[in-house]
N, C-alpha and C positions, 0 to 999 in steps of 0.2 A: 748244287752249283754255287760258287761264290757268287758274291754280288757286285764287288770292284776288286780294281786293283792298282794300287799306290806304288807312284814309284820317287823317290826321293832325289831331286837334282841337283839339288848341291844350295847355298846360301839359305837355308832353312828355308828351303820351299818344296813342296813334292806338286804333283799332278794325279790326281785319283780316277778312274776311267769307269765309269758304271754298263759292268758288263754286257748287260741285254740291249743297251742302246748305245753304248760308243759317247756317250756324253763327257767331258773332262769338266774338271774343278780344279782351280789352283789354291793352295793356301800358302800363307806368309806366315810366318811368326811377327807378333806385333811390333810396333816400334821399343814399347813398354818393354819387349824381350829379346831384344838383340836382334829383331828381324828389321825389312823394310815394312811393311805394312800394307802391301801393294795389292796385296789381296783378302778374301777370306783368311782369319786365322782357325786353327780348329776349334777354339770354344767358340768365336763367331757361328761358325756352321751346327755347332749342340744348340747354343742362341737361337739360332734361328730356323734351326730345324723344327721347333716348338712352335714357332707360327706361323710355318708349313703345314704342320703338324694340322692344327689346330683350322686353317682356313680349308683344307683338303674336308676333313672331318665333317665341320661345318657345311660344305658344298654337298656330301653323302647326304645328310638331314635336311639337306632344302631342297634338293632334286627330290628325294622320299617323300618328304610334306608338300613338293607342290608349290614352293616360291624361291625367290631366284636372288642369290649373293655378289652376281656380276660385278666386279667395281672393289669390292671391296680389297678392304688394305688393314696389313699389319704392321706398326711399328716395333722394331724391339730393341730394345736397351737394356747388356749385356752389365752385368755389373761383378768386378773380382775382385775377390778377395786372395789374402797374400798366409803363408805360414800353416801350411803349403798353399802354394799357387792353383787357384780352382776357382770355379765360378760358383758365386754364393748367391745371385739374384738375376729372373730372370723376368723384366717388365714388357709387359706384350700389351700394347693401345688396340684395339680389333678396331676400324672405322670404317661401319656401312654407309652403303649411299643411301638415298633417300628413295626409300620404297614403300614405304607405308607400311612396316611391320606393323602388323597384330601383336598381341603381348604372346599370345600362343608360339608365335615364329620366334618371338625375342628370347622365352622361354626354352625353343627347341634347339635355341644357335647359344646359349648361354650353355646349358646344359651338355650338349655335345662338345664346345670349344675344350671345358675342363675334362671330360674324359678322352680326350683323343691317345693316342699308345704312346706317343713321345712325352708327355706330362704325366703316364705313368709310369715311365721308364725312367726318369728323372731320380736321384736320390732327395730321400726327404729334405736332405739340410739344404737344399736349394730352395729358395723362395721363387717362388712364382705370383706373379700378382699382373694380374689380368685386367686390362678394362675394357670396356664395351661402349662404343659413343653411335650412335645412330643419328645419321645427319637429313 
């Protein structure tokens, strides 16, 4: 079964529909590219799918271990590069709230964040550089 379906409306924008749930997504092309910027662009959504990605992940290995990521938050900051046009870096802030991690839980949310499927789906010449700040 597909998973969406994308439909393009005209001024560089489509609407993508996530079949199982009826969910929409709009994306813009950037202002950088002849778009408005009024929405998601699609390398925003690769962007940021990575620290979707990555806090879903992390949530799997805190429910399994028995401690709880509520709160928490991902910054990301998408960075392009040109010739061709693609995204070369992809900066993910991870900031937990203040829970008294154990080094053990720090260790289990560290470890899991880098392996999640979308950071290994990623091609290598994309950087990734991850941080972790625990407030």
């Amino acid at each position: 079964m597909a998973t969406s379906k994308i439909t393009y409306t005209g001024e560089l924008r489509t609407v993508s529909v996530h079949l199982q749930s009826g969910t929409e997504i709009i994306t813009d092309a950037p202002i950088d590219n002849q778009g408005k910027g009024e929405a998601f662009s699609p390398t925003d959504l690769l962007a940021t799918s990575l620290g979707n990605c990555m806090l879903t992940i992390v949530g799997i290995a805190a429910r399994t271990h028995g401690f709880n990521i509520d709160g928490t938050e991902a910054e990301i900051t998408k960075i392009m590069a040109s010739d061709p046009r693609r995204v070369s870096e992809i900066q993910v802030k991870l900031k937990f709230p203040a829970n008294n991690y154990s080094q053990k839980d720090k260790d289990i949310i560290e470890r899991s964040a880098k392996t999640c499927p979308v950071a290994y789906s990623l091609h290598s010449d994309i950087t990734q550089e991850i941080n972790f700040e625990y407030l």
